[in-house]
C-alpha positions in Angstrom: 7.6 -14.3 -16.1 6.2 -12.7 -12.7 7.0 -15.0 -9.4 3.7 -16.3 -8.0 3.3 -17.1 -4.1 1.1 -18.5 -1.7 0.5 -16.0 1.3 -1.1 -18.1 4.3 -2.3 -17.1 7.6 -2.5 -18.9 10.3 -5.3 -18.0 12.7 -5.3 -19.4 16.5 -9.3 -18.6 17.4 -11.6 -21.0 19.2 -10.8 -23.4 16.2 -7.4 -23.1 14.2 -7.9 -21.5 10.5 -6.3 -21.1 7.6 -6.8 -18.7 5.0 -4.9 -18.9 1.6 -3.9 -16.2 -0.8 -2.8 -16.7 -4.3 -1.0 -13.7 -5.3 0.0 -13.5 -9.2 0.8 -9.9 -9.5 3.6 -9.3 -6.6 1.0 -7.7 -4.8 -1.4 -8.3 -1.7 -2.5 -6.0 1.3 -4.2 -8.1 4.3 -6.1 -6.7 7.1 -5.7 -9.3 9.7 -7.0 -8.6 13.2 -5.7 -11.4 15.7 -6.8 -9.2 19.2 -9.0 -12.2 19.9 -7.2 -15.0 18.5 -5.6 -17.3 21.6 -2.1 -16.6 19.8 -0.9 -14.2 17.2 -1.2 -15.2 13.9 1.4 -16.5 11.8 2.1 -15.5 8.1 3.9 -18.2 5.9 5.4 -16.9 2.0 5.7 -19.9 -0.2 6.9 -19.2 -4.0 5.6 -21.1 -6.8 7.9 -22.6 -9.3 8.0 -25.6 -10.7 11.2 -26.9 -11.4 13.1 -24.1 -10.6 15.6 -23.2 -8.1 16.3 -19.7 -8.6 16.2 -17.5 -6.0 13.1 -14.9 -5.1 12.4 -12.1 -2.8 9.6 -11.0 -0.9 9.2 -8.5 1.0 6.4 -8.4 3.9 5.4 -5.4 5.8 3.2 -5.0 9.0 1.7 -2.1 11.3 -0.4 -1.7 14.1 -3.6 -0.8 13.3 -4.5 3.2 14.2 
């Protein structure tokens, strides 16, 4: 059974957001643009499991956008 997560991103704009992501297939690209946001976003990786307490990975890239 594939490891789900839940990908937030914590947003710092003229009111505090936060978006959530559900990913089920090990797989999610985000395009978040924080260059007006008071303070840079921050990402939080939760896995999913009930009952379980097996280790997971995860692995998070970023880049500046060109």
């Amino acid at each position: 059974m594939k490891q789900r997560y839940i990908v937030q991103v914590i947003r710092y704009g003229a009111v505090p957001t936060v978006e959530r992501h559900v990913v089920e297939d090990g797989s999610l690209q985000l395009d978040v643009d924080g260059s007006k946001d008071r303070k840079a976003p921050i990402v939080a990786v939760t896995a999913l499991a009930p009952r379980s307490t097996q280790t997971t990975s995860f692995t998070l890239s970023v880049g500046a956008r060109q």
